[in-house]
C-alpha positions in Angstrom: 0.0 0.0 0.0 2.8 2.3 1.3 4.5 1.4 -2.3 1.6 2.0 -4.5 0.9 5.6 -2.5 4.4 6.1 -3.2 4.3 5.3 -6.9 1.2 7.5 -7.1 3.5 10.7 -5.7 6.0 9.7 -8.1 3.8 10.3 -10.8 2.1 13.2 -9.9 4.9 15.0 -9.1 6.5 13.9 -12.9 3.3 15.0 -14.4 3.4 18.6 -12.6 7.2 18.8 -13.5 6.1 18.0 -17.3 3.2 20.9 -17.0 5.6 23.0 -15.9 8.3 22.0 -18.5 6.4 23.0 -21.2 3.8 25.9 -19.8 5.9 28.7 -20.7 6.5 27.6 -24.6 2.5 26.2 -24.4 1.3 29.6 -23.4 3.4 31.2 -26.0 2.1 29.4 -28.9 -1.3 29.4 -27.6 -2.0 30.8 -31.3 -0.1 28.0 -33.0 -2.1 24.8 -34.2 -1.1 21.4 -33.7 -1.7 18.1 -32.3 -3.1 17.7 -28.9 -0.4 15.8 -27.0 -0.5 13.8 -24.0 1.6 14.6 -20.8 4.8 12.9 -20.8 5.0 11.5 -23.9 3.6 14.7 -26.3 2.8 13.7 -29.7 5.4 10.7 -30.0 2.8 8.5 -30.9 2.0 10.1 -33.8 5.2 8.5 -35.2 4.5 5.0 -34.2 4.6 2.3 -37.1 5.9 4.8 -39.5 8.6 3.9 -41.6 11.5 5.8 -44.1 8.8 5.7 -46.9 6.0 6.6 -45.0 7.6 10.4 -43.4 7.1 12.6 -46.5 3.6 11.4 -46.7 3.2 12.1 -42.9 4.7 15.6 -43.3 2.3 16.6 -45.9 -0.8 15.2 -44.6 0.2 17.0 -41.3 1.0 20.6 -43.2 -2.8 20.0 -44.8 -4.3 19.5 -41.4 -2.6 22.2 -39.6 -1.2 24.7 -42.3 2.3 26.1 -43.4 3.0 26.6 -39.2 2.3 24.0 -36.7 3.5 22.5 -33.2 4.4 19.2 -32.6 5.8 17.6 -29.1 8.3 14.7 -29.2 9.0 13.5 -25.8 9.9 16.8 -24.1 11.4 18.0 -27.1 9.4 20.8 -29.0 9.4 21.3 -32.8 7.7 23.9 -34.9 7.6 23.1 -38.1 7.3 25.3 -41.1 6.5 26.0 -45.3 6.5 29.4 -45.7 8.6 31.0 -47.2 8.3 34.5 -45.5 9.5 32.6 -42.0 11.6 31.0 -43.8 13.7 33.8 -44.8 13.9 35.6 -41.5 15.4 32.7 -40.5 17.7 31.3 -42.9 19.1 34.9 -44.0 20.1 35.5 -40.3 23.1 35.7 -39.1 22.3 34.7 -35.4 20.0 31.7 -36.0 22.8 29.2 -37.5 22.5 27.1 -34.8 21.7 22.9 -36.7 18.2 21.8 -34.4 19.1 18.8 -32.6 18.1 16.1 -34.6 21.7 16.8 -36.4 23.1 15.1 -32.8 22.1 11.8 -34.3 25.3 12.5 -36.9 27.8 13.3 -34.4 29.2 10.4 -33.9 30.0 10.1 -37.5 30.2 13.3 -39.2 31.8 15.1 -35.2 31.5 18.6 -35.1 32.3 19.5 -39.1 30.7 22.6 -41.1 27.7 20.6 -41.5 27.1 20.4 -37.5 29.0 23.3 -35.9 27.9 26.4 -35.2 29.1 30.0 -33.9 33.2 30.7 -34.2 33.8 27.3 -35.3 31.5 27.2 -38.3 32.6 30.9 -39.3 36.5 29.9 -39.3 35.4 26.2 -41.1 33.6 27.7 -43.6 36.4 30.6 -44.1 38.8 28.4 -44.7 36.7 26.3 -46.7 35.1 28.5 -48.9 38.0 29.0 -51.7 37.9 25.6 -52.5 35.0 26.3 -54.7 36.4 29.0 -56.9 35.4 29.0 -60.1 39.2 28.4 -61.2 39.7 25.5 -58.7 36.6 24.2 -60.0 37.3 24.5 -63.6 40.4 21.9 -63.0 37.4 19.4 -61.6 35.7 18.9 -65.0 38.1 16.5 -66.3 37.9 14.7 -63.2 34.1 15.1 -64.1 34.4 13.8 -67.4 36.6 10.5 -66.8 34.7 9.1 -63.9 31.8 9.4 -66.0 33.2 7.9 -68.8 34.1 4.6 -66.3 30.2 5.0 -65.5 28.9 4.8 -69.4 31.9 1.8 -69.7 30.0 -0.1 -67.3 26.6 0.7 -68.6 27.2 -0.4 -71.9 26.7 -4.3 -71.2 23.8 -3.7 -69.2 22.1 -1.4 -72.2 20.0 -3.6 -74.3 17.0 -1.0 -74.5 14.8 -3.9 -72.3 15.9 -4.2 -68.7 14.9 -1.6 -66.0 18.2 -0.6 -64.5 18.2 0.9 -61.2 20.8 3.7 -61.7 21.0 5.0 -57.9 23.9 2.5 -56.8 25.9 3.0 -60.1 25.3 7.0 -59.6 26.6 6.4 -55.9 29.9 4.5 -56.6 30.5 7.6 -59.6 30.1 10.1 -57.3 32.1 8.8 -54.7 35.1 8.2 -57.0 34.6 11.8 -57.7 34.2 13.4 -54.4 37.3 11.4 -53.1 39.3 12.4 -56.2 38.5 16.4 -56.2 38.2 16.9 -52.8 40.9 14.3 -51.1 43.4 14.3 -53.9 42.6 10.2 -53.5 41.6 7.9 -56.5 39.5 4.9 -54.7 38.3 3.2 -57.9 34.7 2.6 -56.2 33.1 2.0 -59.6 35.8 -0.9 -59.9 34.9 -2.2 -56.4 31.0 -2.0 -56.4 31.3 -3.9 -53.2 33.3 -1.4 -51.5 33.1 -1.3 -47.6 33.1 2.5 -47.3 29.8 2.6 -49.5 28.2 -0.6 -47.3 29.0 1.7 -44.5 27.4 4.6 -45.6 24.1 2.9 -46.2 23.8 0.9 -43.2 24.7 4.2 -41.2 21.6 6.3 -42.8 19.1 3.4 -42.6 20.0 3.5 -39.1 20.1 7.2 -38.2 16.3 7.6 -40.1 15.2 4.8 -37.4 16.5 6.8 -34.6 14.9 9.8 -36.4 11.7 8.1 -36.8 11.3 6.3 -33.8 12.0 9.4 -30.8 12.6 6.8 -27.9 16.1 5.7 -30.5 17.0 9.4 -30.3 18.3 8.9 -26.4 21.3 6.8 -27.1 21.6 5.3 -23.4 18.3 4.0 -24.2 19.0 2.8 -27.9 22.1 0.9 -26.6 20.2 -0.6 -23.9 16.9 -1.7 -26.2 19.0 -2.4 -29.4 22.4 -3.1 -28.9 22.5 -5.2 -31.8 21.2 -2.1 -33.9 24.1 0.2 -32.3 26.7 -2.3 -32.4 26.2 -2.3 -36.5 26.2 1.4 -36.4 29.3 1.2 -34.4 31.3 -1.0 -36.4 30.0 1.0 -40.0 31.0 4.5 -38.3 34.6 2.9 -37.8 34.7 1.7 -41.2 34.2 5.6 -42.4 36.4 6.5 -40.2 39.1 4.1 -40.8 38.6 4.7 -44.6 39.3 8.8 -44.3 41.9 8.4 -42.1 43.5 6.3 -44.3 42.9 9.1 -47.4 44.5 12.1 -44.9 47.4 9.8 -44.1 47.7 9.0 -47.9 47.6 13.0 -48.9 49.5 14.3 -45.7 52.4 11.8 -46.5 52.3 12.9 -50.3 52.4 16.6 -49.6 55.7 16.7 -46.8 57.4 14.5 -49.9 60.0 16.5 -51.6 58.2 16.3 -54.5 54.9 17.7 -53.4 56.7 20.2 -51.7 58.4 21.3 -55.0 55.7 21.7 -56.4 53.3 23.6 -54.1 55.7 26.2 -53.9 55.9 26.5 -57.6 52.1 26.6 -57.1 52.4 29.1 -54.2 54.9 30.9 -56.6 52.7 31.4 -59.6 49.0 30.9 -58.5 46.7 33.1 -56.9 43.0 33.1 -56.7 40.7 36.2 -57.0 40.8 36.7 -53.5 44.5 36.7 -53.3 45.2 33.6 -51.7 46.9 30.2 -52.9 45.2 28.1 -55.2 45.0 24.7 -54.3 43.7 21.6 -55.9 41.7 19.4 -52.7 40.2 20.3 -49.7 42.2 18.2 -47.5 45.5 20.0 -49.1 43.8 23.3 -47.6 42.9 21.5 -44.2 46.0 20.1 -43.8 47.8 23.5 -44.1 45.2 25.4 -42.6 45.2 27.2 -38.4 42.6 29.0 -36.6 44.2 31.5 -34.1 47.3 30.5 -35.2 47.1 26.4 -34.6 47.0 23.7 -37.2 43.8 22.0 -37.3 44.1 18.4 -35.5 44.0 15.3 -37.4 40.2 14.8 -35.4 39.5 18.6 -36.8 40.5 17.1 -40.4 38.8 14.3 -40.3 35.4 15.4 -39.3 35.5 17.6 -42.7 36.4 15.1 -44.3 33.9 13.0 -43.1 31.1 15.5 -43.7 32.5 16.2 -47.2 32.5 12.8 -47.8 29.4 12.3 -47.3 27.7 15.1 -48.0 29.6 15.4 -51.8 28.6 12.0 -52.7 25.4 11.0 -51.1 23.1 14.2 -52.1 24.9 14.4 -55.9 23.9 10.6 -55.8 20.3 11.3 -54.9 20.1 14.5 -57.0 21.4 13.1 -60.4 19.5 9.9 -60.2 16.1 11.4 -60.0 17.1 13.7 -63.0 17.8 11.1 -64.7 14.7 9.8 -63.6 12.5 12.6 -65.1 14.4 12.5 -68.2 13.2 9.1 -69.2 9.9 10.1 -68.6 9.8 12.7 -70.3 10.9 11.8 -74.6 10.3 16.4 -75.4 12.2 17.2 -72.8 15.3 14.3 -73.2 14.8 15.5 -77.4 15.4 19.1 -76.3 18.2 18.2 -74.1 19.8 16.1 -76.8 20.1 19.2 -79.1 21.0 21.5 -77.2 24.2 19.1 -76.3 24.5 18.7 -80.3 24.9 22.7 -80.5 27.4 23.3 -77.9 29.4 19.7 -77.2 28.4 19.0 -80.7 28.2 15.3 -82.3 31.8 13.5 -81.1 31.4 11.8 -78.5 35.3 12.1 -77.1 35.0 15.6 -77.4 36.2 17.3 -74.1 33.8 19.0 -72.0 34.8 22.4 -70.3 33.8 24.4 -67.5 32.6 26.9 -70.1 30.6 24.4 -72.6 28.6 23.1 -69.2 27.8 27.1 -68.5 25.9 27.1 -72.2 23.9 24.2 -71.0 21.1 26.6 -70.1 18.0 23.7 -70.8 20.1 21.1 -69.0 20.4 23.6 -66.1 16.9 24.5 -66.0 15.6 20.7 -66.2 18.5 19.8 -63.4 16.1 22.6 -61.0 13.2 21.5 -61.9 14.0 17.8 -60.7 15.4 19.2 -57.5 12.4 21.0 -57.0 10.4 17.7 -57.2 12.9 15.5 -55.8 15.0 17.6 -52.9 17.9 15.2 -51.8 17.8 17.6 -48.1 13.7 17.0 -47.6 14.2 19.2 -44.5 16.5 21.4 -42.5 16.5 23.0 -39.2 17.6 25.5 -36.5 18.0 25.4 -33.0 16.6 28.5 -31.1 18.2 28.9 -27.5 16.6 32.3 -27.1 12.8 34.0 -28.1 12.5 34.6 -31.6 9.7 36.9 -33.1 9.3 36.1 -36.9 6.7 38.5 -38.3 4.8 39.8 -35.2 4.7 36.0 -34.4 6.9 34.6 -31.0 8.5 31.4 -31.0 10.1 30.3 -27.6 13.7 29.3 -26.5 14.1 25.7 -26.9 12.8 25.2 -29.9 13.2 22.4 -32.8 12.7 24.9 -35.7 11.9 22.7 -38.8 11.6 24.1 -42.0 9.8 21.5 -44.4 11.7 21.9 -47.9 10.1 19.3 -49.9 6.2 20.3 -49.2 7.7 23.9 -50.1 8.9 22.8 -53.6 5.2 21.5 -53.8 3.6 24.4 -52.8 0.5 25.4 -54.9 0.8 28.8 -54.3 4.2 29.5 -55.3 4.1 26.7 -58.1 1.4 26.3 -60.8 0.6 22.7 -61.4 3.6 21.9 -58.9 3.3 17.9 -59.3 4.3 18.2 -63.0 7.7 18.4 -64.1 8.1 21.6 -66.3 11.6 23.0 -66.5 10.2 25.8 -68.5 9.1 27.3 -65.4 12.9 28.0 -64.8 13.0 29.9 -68.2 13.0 32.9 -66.8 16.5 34.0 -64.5 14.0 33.4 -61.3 11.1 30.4 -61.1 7.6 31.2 -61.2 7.5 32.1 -57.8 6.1 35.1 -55.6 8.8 34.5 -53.3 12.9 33.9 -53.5 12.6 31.6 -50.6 10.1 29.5 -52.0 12.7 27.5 -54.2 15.7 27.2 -51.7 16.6 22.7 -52.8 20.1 23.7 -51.7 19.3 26.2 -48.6 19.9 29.9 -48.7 21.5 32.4 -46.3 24.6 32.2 -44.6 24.5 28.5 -44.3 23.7 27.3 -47.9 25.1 24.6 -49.3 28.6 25.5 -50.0 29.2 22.8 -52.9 26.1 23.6 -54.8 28.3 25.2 -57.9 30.6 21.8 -57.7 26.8 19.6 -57.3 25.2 21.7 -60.4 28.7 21.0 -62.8 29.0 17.6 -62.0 25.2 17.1 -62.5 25.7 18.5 -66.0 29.1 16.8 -67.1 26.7 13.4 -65.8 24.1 13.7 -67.3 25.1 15.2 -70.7 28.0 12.0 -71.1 25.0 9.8 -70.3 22.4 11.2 -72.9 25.4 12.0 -75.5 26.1 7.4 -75.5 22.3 6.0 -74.2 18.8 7.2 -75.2 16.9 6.8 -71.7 14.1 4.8 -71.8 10.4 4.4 -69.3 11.5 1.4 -67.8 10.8 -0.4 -63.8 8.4 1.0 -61.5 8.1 4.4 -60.1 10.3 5.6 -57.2 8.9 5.5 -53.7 10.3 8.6 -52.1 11.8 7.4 -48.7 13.2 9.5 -45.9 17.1 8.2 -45.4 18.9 11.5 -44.3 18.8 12.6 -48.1 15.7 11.4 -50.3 16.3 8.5 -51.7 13.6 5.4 -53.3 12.2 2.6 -51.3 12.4 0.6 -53.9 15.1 1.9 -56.2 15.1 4.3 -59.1 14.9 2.3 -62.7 15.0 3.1 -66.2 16.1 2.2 -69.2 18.9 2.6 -71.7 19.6 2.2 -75.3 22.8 2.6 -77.1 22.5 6.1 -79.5 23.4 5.1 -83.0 26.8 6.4 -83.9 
């Protein structure tokens, strides 16, 4: 009896604590639909039996019910989570409000504390010394690098194109884009396309099927608690993470060993001699070659400091570009006009031989390519969503949002918006005719982010998009072949069940 009295004060005095929790964000948002929650446990039962395929449709069903701003309570965890895109610039154009919500934690225990996941001193210095890896000039000397890994791709393609069999062309697209990333970025040839079994990519996808459970499932999200009620779970994530890990270590101590040879160091200061960028500092040829002779405040960044960007770069230059191209191609098959249209415009500027080199100036005349490229990111986002973190009161148009707050801004219902889209299910790259999209609003079409943290590789994603695609549709007519893609929720958007078409051989 004493027990059971005991129990009962147990409870009421967790259930007052919970009131009290969440009163002050509660009365703040009095004005803000949502799901009635239940003490304790908030709205987490919304998300039970949902799986990877099953969260976009979830998402839009819930921005129908409750509109383009709603509240939703996870546990004691509180998200807002919002489609329009006047929020949606207050918040992504500021300067203050950089600050990844924290669902990103999930990924810290593979991608550490990179650019993707940092925040305040540490992401402005990352991203500094980032940023001139992306120069125009550095990224003119990538196209090659585009053109031969894609030329390995259409190699490998040709046996499988009979015009017939449904092909699904995300895990080719994959091992392409990670031979590229690791070249351009790492200085590093891996050969993935000639190791389709690779343990790196294995890696890679057991880690996101894992991280969208924990996102899915809110209980996983504790990771005391996921240890404790899947240790089996954890122990594969465990032992993928190290794989990563043990794969870019082994690239920095591949580069870092290259660059103190004699050599190397001839050369970079013939580089260093000769070479300057616009903004009057040395031009180099890989990331980690900037990493590795990079300091903030006057120290070198540590190996764990090099690592994490490399990590993040990693994955983050090959998984979205994976995701983004293979939709595109995608669309293309299903659409004959539009893969027509594309074909001669790559007649007028690559013209008709195929071993013709591609440069960074013949992929800026690819003005169709480009506009059909934004229209299938507009469809198929490979970020869905994004968020912020706010750890003070934010008032966004005359409307308060409280500290504490999951601030989650829903990219893919966005690009779907009726109002800022006409007929936005159909894919129409003409609507990208124009230098802006049919749109009322610049922050309606944001596929790669905006603001001070948009995506920094988006100019190296759109090129090697372009050199892609064009190398595919210059060898192999793309044909309406294999089922329709089942968008599915696996940190970037990927297919449930694969994304297939066709190819035929173009006649010479």
């Amino acid at each position: 009896m004493i027990a059971f009295a005991l129990f009962l004060l147990a409870l009421a005095s967790l259930l007052v604590w919970d009131f009290l929790w969440r009163k002050r964000r509660n009365d703040m948002l009095h004005y803000m639909p949502g799901p009635r929650g239940l003490p304790l446990l908030g709205n987490v039962l919304m998300y039970r039996g949902l799986d990877a395929e099953q969260i976009m449709g979830f998402v839009c069903k819930n921005r129908s019910k409750y509109g383009s701003l709603y509240k939703v309570w996870v546990l004691n965890q509180l998200a807002v989570f919002s489609t329009d895109p006047r929020d949606i610039e207050f918040v992504l154009s500021s300067q203050q409000h950089i600050t990844k919500n924290n669902l990103y934690e999930l990924l810290h225990c593979w991608l550490g504390t990179g650019l993707l996941m940092s925040t305040g001193k540490k992401w402005h210095a990352r991203r500094k010394i980032i940023t001139p890896t992306f120069h125009f000039k550095i990224l003119e000397q990538f196209v090659e690098i585009f053109e031969q890994q894609s030329a390995i791709m259409v190699e490998h393609l040709q046996q499988r194109a009979d015009g017939k069999t449904a092909i699904n062309i995300f895990p080719v697209v994959c091992l392409l884009a990670l031979d590229i990333i690791a070249e351009t970025a790492m200085g590093s040839k891996i050969q993935a396309q000639m190791s389709p079994n690779l343990p790196y990519v294995q890696a890679v996808t057991e880690v996101t099927n894992i991280m969208t459970s924990r996102f899915i499932h809110a209980w996983q999200r504790i990771d005391w608690l996921f240890r404790l009620l899947k240790p089996g779970m954890a122990q594969r994530q465990d032992v993928a993470i190290k794989v990563m890990h043990d794969f870019t270590e082994g690239i920095i101590k591949q580069r870092r060993q290259a660059l103190v040879s004699g050599e190397q160091q001839a050369e970079q200061q013939q580089q260093q001699q000769q070479q300057t960028n616009e903004l009057g500092q040395k031009r180099r040829m890989a990331l980690l070659d900037v990493l590795l002779q990079s300091s903030v405040d006057g120290a070198p960044l540590s190996n764990d400091d090099i690592r994490e960007e490399v990590d993040t770069f990693m994955f983050e230059g090959h998984d979205t570009t994976t995701s983004a191209i293979s939709f595109c191609l995608y669309e293309i098959s299903r659409h004959p006009q539009v893969q027509q249209r594309l074909l001669q415009e790559i007649h007028e500027v690559l013209g008709v031989d195929r071993q013709r080199a591609v440069t960074l100036r013949d992929l800026g005349e690819l003005k169709y390519l480009e506009n059909v490229i934004k229209e299938s990111l507009r469809l198929h986002p490979p970020v869905p969503m994004i968020g912020r973190w706010f750890n003070e009161d934010v008032e966004i148009r005359g409307k308060r949002i409280p500290a504490g707050t999951n601030y989650t801004i829903g990219i893919f219902v966005l690009l779907r918006d009726p109002e800022y889209f006409e007929s936005p299910d159909e894919f129409k790259p003409e609507r990208f005719d124009s230098p802006s999209p049919q749109t009322s609003h610049p922050y309606a079409y944001i596929p790669f982010s905006a603001g001070p943290r948009n995506c920094i590789g988006q100019k190296f994603a759109l090129l090697e998009m372009k050199s892609t695609i064009s190398k595919l549709l210059r060898h192999f007519e793309l044909l309406p072949l294999g089922p329709e893609p089942r968008p599915a929720m696996n940190i970037v958007l990927r297919s449930a069940n694969g994304v297939h078409l066709g190819l035929q051989p173009r006649a010479t």
